[in-house]
C-alpha positions in Angstrom: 104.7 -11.9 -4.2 104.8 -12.3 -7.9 107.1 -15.0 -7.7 104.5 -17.0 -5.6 101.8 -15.8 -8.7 104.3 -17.1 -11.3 104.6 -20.6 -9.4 101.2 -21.4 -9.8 100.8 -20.1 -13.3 103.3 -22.3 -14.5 101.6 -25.0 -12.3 97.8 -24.0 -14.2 99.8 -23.9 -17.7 101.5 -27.4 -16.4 97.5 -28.7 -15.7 96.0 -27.4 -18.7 98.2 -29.3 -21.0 96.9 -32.9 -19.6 93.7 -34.5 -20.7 90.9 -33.9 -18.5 90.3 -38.0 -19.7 87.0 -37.4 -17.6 84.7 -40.9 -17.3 81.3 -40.5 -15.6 78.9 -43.0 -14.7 76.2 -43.6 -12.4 76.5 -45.7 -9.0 73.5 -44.6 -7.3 70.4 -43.6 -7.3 67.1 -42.7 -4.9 63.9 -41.0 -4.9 66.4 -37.8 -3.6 69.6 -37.9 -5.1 71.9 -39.4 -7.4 75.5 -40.0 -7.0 77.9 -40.3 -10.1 81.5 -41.4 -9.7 83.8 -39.1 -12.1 87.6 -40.2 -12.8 89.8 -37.4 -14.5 93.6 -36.9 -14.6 95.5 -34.1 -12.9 98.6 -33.3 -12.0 101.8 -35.9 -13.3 98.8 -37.7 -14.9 97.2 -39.2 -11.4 93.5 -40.8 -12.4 91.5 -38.6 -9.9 88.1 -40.1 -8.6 85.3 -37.6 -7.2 81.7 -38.4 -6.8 78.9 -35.9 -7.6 75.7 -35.7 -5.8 72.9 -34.6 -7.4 69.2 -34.0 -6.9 66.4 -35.9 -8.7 64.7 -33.1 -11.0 65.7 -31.0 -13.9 69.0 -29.2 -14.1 71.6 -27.4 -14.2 71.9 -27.1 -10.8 73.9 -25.0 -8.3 77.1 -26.8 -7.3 79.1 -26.8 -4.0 82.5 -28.0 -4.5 83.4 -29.5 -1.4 86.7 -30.2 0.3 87.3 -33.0 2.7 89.6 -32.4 5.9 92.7 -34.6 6.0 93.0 -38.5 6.1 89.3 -38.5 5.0 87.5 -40.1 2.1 84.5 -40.2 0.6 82.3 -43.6 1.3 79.5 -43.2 -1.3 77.4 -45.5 -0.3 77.3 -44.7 3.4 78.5 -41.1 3.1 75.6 -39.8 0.8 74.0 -38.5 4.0 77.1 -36.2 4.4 76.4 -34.0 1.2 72.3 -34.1 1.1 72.0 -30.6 2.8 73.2 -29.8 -0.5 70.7 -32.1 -2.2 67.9 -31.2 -0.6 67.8 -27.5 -1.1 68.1 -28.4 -5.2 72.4 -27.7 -5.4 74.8 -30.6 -6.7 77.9 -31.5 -4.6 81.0 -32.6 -6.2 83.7 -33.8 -4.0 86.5 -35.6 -5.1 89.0 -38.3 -2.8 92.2 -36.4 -2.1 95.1 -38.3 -3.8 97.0 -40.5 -1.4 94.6 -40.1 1.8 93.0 -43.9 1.9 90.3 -43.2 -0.6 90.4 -44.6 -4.3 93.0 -41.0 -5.5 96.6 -42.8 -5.2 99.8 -40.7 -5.0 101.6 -42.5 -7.3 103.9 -39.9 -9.1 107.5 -40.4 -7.0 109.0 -37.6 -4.5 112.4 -36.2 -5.5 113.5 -35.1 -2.1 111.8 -36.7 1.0 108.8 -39.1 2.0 106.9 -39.7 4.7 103.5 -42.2 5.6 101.6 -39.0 5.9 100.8 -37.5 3.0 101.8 -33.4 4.4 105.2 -35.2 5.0 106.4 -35.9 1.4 108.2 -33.4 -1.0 108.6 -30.2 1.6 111.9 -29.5 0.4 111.1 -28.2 -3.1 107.8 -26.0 -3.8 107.8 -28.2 -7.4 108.1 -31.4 -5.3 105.8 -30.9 -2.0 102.7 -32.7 -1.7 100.3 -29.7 -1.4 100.6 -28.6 -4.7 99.7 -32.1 -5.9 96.5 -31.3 -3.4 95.8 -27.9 -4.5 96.1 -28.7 -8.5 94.0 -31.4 -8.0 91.2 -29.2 -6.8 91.9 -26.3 -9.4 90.8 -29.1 -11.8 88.1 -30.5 -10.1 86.9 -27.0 -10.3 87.9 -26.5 -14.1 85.9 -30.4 -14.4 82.4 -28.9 -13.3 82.6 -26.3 -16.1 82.2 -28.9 -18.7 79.8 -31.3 -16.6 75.7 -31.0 -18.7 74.2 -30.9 -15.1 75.8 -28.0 -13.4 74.8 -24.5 -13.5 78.3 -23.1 -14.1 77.7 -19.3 -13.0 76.4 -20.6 -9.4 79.3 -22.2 -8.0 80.6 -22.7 -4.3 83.0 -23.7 -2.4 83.0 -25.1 0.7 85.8 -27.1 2.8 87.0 -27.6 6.6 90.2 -27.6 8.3 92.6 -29.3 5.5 89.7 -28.5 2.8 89.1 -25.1 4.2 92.5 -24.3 3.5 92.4 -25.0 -0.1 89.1 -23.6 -0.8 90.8 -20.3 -0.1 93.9 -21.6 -2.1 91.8 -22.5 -4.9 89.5 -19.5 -4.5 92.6 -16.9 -4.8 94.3 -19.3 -7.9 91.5 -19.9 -10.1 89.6 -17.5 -12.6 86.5 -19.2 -12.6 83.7 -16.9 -10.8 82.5 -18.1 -7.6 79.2 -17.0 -5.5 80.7 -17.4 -2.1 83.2 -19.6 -0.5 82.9 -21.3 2.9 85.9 -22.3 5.0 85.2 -23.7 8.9 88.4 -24.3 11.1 90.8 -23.4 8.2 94.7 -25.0 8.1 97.2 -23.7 6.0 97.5 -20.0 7.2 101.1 -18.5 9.2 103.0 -21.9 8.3 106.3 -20.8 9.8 104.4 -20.6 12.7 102.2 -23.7 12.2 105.4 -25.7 11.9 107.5 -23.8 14.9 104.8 -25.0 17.2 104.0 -28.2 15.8 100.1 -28.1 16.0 98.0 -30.7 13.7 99.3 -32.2 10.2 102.7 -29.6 10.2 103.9 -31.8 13.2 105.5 -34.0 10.3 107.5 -31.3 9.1 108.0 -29.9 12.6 109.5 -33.4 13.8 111.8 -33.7 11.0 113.2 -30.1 11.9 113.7 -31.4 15.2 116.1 -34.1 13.5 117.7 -32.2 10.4 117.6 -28.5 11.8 120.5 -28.1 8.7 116.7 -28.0 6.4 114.9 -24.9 8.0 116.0 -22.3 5.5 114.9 -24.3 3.0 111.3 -25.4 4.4 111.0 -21.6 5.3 111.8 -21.1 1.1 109.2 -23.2 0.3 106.4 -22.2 2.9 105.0 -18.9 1.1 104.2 -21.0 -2.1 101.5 -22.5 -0.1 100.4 -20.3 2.8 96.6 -18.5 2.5 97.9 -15.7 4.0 99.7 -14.6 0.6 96.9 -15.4 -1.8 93.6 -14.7 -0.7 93.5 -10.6 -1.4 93.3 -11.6 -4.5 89.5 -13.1 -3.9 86.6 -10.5 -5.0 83.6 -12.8 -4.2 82.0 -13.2 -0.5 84.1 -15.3 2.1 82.6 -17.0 5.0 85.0 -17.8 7.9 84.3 -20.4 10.6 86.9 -21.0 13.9 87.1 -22.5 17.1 88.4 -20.4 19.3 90.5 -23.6 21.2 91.2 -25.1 18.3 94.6 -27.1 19.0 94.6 -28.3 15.1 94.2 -25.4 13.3 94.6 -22.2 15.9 92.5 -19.3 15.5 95.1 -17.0 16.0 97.1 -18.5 13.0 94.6 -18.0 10.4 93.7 -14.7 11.7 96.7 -13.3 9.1 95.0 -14.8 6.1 91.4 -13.0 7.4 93.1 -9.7 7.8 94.1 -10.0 4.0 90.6 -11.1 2.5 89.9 -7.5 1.2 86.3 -9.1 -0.4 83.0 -9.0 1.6 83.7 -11.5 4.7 82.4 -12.6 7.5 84.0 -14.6 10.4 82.0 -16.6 12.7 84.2 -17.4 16.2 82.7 -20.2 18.0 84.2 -19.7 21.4 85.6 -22.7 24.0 85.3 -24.9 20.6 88.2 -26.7 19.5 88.6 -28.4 15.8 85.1 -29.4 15.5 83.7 -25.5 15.6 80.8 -25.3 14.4 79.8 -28.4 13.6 75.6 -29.0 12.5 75.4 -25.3 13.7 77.7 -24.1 11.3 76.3 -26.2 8.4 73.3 -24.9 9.2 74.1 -21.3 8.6 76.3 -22.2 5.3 73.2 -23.8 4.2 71.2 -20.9 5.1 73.3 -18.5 3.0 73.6 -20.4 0.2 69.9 -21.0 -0.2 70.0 -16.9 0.5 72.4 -16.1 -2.7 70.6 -18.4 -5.2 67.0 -16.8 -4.1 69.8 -13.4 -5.0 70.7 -14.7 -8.3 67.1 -15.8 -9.4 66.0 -12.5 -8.2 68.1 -10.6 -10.6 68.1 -12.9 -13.4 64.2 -12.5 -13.7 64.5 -8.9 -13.9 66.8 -9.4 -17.0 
């Protein structure tokens, strides 16, 4: 375990020693919310672009730190709806496009050892080279971004993600030293990955496939695996953790994340949504997260004006 620790250490030092190079500007604005495209460099230099949605009014304000679920991009202009549950109850959303997943984030920096079309596909034969530690640095420093950004309260911070995202909310959540409130993660991936890949099921079919074809590579994959699996990082998470899951879920199956929940040792709470597949939830679950949020910040206020 503290050779999975030291990995992304070196990985945080790695970050830390590139310019944020942050540029902000504004591209929208309504009577409710305003949305600001933000560009900042991560790992092997990439120029990531995230957009933060804020409410009209006076900050700092609360921030959810959202993940998107895989192959998806933020439309900023048509997606605004997507993020005002935030908006509207007075928190800021920053979400940024994952690099190489048809948004405006490329995945320029090459692969040393194999590459695929799909982005879960490239670099699985090193833990320096796979593609999800480009993802999961690139959220680390989102993350590190919103501590320097004038319109964010930067002790009331959440994250929320689903499926691909929810994965790496709990990645980042276990990674990162930065306190959060709460974290939110609906149909999570990522968890049991030997597993994930034995059978196949949503994006580790890529690496499944080529098993199928080179079955010479499964002692390495296996090698590289428990650099990025939830189930070996999240006890080190001290804040609350709220779990959605479908209990049909063909994607991401319940029954594969249910190692990484047995290891939150943090306050947590796991919502099954049962005869649901990879859409959960869905507005119900939103709902709720919105709920809770809107629950801890009345929390927060509470104490503060007892200070």
């Amino acid at each position: 375990m503290a050779n999975l620790f030291a990995f992304w250490e070196k990985t945080q030092k790695e970050l830390s020693e590139i310019p944020l190079a942050v540029e902000q500007k504004t591209i929208r604005s309504s009577k409710t919310y305003r949305v600001d495209q933000i560009k900042f460099q991560s790992l092997f230099a990439e120029t990531v672009t995230g957009y933060l949605f804020l409410p009209i009014g006076q900050g700092p304000f609360p921030l959810v730190l959202d993940c998107l679920g895989y192959m998806n991009h933020v439309e900023p202009f048509t997606m605004a709806t997507s993020f005002s549950q935030w908006t509207e109850i007075g928190c800021a959303c920053f979400v940024i496009d994952n690099r190489g997943q048809g948004g405006k984030t490329p995945d320029n920096a090459p692969y040393q050892t194999v590459w695929h079309e799909a982005p879960l596909g490239r670099g699985f034969l090193a833990k320096e080279d796979w593609y999800q530690r480009r993802l999961i640095s690139d959220h680390l420093r989102a993350l590190a971004l919103t501590q320097v950004l004038s319109d964010i309260a930067t002790d009331q911070l959440f994250l929320r993600g689903g499926s691909q995202g929810g994965g790496v909310v709990l990645m980042v959540n276990s990674l990162s030293n930065i306190p959060i409130l709460a974290t939110f993660a609906d149909v999570p991936s990522h968890s049991n990955l030997d597993h994930r890949i034995e059978t196949g099921t949503g994006s580790y079919q890529v690496i499944h496939n080529y098993l199928q074809k080179y079955p010479e590579y499964k002692k390495t994959v296996e090698s590289v695996m428990p650099y990025f699996d939830t189930k070996n990082f999240v006890q080190r998470i001290h804040n609350q953790v709220f779990i959605s899951v479908g209990s049909h879920d063909p994607i991401c199956p319940m029954h594969d994340f249910l190692p990484t929940y047995r290891r939150i040792d943090a306050v947590k709470q796991l919502y099954v949504y049962w005869n649901k597949g990879h859409d959960g939830g869905g507005e119900r679950q939103l709902a709720r997260e919105k709920a809770r949020v809107q629950k801890i910040l009345q929390g927060v206020r509470h104490e503060n004006s007892n200070l």
